[in-house]
BAFI-187901 format. One record per atom (N, C-alpha, C): residue in three letters; x, y, z. Coordinates in Angstrom, 1 decimal, always signed. Example, Ala and Ser with C-alpha at 12.3 -4.5 7.8 and 13.67 -1.06 7.14 Angstrom:
2
type	px	py	pz
Ala	+13.2	-5.7	+7.8
Ala	+12.3	-4.5	+7.8
Ala	+13.2	-3.3	+7.8
Ser	+12.8	-2.2	+7.1
Ser	+13.7	-1.1	+7.1
Ser	+12.9	+0.0	+7.9
This chain:
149
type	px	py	pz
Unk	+87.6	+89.5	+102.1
Unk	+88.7	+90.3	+101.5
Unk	+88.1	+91.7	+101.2
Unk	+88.7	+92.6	+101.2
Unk	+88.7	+94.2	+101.3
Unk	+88.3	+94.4	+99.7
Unk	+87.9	+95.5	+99.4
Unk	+87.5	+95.6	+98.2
Unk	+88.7	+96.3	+97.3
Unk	+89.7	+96.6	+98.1
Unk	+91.4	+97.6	+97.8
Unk	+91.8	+95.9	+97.4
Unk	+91.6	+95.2	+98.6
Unk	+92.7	+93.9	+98.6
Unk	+92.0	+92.7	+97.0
Unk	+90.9	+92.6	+97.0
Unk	+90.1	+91.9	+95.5
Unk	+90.5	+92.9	+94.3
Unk	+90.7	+94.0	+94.4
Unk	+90.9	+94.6	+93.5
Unk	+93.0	+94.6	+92.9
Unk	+93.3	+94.7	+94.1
Unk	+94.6	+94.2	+94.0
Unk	+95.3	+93.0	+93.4
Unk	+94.2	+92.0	+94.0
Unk	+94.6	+90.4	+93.5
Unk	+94.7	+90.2	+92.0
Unk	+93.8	+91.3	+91.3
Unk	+93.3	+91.3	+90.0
Unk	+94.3	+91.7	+89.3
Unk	+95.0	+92.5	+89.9
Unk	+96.5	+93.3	+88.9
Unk	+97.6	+92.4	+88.7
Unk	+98.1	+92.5	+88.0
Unk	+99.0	+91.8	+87.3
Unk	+100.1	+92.3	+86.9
Unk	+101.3	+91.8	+86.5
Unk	+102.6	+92.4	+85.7
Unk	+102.1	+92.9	+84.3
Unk	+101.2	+92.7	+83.4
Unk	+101.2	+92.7	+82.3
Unk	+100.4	+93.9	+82.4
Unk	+99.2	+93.8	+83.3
Unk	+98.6	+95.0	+83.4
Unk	+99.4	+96.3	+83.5
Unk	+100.2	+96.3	+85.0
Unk	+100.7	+97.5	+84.8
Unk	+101.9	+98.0	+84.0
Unk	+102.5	+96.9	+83.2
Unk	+103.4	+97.2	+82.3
Unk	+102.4	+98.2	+81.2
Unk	+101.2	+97.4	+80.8
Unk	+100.4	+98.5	+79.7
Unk	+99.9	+99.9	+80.5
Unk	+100.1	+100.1	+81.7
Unk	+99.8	+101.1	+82.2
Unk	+100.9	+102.2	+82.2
Unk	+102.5	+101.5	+82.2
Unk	+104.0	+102.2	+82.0
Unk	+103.4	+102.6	+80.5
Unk	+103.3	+101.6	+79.8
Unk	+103.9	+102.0	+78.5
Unk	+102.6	+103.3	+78.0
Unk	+101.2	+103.0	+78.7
Unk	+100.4	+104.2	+77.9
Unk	+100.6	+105.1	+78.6
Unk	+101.7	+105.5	+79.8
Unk	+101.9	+106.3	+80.3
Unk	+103.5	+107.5	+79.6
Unk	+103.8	+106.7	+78.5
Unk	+104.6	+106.9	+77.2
Unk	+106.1	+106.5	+77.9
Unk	+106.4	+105.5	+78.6
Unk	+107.3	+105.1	+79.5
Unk	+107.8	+103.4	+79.0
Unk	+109.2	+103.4	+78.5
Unk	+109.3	+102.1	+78.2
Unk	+109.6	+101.0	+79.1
Unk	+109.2	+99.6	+78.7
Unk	+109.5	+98.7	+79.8
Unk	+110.7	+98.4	+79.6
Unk	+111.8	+98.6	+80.7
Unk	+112.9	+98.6	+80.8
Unk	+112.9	+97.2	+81.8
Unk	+114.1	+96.6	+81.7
Unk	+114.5	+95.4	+83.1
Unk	+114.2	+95.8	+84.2
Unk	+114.9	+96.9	+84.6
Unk	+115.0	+97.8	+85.9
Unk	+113.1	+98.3	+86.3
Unk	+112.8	+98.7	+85.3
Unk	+111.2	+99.0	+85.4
Unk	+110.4	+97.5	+86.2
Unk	+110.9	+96.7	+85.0
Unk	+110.3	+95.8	+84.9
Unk	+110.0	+95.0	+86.3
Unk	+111.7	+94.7	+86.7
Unk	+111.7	+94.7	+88.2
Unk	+110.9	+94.8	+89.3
Unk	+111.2	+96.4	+89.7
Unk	+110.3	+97.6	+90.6
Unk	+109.3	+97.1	+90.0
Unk	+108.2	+97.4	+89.4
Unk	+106.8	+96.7	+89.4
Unk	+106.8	+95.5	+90.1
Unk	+107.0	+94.6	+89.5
Unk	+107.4	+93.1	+90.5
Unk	+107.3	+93.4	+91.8
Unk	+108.3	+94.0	+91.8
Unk	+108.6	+93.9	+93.8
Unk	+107.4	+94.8	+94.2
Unk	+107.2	+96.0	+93.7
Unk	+105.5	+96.4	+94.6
Unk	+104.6	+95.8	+94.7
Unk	+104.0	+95.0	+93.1
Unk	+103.2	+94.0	+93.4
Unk	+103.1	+92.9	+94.1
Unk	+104.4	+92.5	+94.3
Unk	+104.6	+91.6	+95.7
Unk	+104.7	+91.9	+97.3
Unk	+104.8	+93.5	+97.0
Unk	+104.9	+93.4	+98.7
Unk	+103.4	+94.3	+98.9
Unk	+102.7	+94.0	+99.8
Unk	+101.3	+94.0	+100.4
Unk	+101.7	+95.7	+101.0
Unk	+102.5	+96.2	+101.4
Unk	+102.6	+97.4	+102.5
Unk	+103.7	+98.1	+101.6
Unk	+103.5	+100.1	+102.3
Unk	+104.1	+100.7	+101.4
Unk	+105.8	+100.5	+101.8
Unk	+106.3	+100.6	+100.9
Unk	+108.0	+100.1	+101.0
Unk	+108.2	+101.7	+100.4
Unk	+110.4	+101.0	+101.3
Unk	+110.7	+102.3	+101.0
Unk	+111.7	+102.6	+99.9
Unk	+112.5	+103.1	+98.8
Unk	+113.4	+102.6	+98.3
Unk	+114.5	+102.1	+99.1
Unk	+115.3	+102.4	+100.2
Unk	+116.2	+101.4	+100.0
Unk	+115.5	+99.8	+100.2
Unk	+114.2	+99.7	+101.1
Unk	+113.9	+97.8	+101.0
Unk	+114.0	+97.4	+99.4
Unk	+113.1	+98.6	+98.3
Unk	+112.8	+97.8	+97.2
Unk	+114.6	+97.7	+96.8
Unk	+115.5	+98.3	+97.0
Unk	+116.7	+98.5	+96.6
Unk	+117.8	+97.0	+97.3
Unk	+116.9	+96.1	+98.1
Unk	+117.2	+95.1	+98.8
Unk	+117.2	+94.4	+98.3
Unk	+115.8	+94.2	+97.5
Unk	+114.9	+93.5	+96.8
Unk	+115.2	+92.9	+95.8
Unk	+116.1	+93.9	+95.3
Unk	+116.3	+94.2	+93.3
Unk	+117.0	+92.5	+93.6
Unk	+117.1	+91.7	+92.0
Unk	+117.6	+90.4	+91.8
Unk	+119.2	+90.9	+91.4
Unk	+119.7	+91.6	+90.8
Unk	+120.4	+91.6	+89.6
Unk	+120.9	+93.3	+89.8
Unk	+121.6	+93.5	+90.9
Unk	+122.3	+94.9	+91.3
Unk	+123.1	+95.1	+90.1
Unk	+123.9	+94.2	+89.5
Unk	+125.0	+94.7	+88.2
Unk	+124.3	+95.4	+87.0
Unk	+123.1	+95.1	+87.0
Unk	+122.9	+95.8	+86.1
Unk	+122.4	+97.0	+86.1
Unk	+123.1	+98.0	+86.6
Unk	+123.3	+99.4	+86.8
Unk	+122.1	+99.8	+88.0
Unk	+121.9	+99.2	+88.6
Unk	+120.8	+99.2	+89.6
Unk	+120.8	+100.0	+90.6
Unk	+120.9	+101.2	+91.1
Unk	+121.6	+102.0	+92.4
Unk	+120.3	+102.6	+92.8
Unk	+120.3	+103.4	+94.0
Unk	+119.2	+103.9	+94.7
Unk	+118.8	+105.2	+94.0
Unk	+119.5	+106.0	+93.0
Unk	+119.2	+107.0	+92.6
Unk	+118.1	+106.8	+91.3
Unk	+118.8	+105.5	+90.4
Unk	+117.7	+105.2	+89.8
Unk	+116.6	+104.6	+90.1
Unk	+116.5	+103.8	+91.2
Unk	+115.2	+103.8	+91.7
Unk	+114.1	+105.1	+92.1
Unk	+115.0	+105.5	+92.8
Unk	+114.6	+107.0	+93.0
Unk	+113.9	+107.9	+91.6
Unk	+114.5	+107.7	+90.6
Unk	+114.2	+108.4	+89.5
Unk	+112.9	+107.7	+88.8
Unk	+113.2	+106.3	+89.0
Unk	+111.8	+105.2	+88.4
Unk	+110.7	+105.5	+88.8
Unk	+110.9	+105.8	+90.8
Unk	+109.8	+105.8	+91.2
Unk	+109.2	+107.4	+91.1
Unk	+109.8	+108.5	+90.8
Unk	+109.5	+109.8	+90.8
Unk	+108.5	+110.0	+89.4
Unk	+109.1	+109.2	+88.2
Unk	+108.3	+109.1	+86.9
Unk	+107.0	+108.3	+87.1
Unk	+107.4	+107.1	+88.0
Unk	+106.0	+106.5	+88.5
Unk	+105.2	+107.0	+88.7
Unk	+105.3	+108.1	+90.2
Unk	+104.5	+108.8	+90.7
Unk	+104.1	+110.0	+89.5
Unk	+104.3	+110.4	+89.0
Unk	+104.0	+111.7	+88.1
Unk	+103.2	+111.2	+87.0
Unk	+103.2	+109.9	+86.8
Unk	+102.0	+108.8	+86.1
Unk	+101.2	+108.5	+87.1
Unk	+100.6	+108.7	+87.8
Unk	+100.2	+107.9	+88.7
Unk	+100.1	+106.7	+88.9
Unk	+101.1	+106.2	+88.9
Unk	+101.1	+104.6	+88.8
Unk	+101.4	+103.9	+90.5
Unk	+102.3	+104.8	+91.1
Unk	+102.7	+105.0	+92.3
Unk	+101.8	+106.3	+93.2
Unk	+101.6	+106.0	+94.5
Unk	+101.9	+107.2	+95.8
Unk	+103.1	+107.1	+96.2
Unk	+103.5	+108.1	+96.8
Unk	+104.9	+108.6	+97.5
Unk	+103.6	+108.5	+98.9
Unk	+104.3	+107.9	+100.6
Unk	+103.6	+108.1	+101.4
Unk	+104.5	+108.9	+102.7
Unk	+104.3	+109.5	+103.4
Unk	+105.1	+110.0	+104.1
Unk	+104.4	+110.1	+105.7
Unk	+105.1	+109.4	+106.6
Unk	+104.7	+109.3	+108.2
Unk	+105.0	+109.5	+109.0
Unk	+106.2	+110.5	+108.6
Unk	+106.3	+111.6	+109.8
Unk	+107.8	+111.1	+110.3
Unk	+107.9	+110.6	+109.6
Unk	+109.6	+109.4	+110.1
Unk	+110.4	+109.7	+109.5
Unk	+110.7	+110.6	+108.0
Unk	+111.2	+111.1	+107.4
Unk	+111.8	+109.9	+106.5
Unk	+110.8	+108.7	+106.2
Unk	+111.2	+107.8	+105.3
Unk	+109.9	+107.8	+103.8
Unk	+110.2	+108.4	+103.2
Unk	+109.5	+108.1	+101.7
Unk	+109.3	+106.5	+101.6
Unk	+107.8	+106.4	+101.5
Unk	+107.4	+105.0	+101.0
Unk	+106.7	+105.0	+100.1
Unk	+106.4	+103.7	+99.1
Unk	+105.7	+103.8	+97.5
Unk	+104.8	+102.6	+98.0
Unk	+103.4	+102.9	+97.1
Unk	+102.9	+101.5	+97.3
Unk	+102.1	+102.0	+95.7
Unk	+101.3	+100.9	+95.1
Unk	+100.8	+101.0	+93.8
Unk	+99.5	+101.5	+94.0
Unk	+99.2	+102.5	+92.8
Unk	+98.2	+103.3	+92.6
Unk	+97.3	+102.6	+92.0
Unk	+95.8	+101.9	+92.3
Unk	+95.0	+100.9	+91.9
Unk	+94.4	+101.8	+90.1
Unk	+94.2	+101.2	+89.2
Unk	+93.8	+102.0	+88.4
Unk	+92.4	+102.6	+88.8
Unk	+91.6	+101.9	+89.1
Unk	+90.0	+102.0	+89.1
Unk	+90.0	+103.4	+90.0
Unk	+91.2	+103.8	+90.9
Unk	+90.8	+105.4	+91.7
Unk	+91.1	+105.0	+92.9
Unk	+90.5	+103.8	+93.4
Unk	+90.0	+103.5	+94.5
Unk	+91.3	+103.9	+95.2
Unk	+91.4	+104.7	+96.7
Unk	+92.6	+104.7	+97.5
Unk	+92.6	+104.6	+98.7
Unk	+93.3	+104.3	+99.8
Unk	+92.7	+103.8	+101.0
Unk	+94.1	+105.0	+101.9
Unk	+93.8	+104.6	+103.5
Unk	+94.3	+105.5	+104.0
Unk	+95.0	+104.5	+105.0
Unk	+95.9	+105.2	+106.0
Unk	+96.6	+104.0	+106.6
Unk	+96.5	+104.7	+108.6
Unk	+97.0	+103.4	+109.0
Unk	+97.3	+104.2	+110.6
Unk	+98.3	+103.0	+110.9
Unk	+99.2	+104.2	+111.5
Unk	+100.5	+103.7	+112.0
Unk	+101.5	+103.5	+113.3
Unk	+101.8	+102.3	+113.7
Unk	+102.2	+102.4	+114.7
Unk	+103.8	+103.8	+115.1
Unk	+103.2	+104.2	+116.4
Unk	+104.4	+105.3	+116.4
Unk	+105.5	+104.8	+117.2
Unk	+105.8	+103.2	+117.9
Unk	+106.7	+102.6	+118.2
Unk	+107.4	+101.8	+117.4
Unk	+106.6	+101.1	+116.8
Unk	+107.2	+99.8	+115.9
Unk	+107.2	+100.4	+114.1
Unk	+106.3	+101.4	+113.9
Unk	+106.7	+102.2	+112.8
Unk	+105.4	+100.9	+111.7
Unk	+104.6	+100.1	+112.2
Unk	+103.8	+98.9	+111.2
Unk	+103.4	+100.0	+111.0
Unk	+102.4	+99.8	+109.7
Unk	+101.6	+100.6	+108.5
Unk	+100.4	+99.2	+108.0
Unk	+99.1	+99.7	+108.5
Unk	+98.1	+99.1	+108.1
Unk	+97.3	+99.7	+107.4
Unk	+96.6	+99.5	+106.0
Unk	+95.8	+99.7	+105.5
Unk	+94.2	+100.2	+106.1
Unk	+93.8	+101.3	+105.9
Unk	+92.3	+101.5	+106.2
Unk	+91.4	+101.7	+105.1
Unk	+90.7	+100.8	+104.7
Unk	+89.9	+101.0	+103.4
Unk	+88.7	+101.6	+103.9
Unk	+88.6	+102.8	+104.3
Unk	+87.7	+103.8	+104.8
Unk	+88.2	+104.9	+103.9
Unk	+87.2	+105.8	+103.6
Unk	+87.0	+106.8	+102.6
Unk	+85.8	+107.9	+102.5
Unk	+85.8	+108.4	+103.2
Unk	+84.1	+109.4	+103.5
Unk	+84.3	+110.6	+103.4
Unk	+85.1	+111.2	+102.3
Unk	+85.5	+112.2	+102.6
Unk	+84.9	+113.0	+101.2
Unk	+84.5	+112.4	+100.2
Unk	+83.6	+113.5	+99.4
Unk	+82.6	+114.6	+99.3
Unk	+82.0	+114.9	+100.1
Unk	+81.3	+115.9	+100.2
Unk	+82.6	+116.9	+100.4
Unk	+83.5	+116.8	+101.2
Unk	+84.6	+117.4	+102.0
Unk	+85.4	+118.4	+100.6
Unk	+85.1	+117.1	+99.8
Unk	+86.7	+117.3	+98.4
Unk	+85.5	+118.4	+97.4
Unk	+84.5	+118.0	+97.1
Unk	+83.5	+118.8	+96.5
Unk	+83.2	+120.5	+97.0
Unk	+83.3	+120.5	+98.6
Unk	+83.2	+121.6	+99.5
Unk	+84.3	+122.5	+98.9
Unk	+85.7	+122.0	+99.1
Unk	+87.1	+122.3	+98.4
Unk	+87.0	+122.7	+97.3
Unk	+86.6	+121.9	+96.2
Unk	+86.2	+122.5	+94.8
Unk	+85.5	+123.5	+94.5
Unk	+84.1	+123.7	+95.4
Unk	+83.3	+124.5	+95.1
Unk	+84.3	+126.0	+95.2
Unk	+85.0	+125.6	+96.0
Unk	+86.0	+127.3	+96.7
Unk	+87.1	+127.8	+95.6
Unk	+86.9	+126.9	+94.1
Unk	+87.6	+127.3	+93.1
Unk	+88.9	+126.1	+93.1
Unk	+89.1	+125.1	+93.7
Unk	+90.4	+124.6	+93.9
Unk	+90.4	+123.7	+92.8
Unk	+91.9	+123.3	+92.0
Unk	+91.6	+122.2	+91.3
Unk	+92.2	+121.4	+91.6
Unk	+92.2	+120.0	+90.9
Unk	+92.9	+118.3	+91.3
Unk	+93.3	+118.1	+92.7
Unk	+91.9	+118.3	+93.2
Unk	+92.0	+118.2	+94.9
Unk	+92.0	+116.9	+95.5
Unk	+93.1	+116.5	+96.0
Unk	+93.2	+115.2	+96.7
Unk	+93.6	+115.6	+98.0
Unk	+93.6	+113.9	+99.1
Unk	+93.4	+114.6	+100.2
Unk	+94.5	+113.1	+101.2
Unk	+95.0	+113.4	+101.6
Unk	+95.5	+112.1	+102.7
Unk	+94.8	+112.2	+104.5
Unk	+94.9	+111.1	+104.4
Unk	+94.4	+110.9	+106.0
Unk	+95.2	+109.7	+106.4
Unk	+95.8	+110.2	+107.4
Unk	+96.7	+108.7	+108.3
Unk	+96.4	+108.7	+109.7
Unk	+96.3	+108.0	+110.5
Unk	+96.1	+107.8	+112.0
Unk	+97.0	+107.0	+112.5
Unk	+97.5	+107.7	+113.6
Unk	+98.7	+107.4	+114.6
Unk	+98.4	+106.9	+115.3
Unk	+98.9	+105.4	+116.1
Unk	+98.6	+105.2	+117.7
Unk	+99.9	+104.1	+117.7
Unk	+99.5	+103.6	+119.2
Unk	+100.4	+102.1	+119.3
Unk	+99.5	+100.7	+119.2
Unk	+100.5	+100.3	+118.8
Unk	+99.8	+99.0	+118.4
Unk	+99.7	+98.0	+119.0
Unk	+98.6	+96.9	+118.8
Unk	+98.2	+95.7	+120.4
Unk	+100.0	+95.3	+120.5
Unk	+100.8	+95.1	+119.4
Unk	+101.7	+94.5	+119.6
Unk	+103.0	+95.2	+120.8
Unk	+102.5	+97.0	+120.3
Unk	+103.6	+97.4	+121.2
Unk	+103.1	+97.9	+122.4
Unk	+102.0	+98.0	+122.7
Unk	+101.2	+98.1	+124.4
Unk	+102.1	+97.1	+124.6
């Protein structure tokens, strides 16, 4: 197992509920939910799947407030927003320890695999030194996949 994927196994509901709440964010049903479902799904999803997902639509559950859950997420970092060129916003969960991984994506079938590859520090430090601040960086790679050859 990947050291993204052992670190993942280790997270929990409870965990990132204390991560909502020291993030000054209450645990709501609807919160409560959306955590659930990211922690359950392995690959980055997009709102309408998590919006598939939800158990309990009556209870005021619509795409905009997901939208809104997930936008406060990300601005906690609790979430990435990921984007691949398909013009579909995906979320997957922000590991606390930092650690972040990068993905490559089929450009037929649209799969999204994890790359726990990361070499890019010297790169982010270079950037810094040039005056920059809260420099982060994405890397994704495109191809087709054994499945769609």
């Amino acid at each position: 197992m990947t050291k993204c994927g052992q670190e993942r196994k280790n997270i929990d509901i409870e965990s990132l509920s204390e991560r909502v709440r020291k993030a000054g964010m209450k645990i709501t049903q609807q919160r409560h939910q959306l955590l659930k479902i990211l922690l359950n799904h392995p690959d980055p999803i997009s709102a309408d799947e998590i919006f598939r997902k939800f158990d309990n639509k009556s209870e005021g559950m619509d795409l905009v407030t997901i939208y809104r859950i997930l936008k406060k997420f990300e601005e906690a970092g609790l979430v990435s927003r990921l984007e691949f060129g398909d013009g579909v916003a995906r979320f997957e969960l922000t590991l606390e320890s930092g650690h972040h991984h990068h993905h490559v994506i089929c450009r037929q079938c649209q799969r999204v695999e994890p790359l726990h590859i990361c070499d890019l520090e010297q790169h982010m430090k270079m950037v810094e030194a040039m005056g920059y601040k809260q420099v982060s960086h994405r890397l994704d790679f495109f191809g087709i996949c054994s499945r769609c050859q």
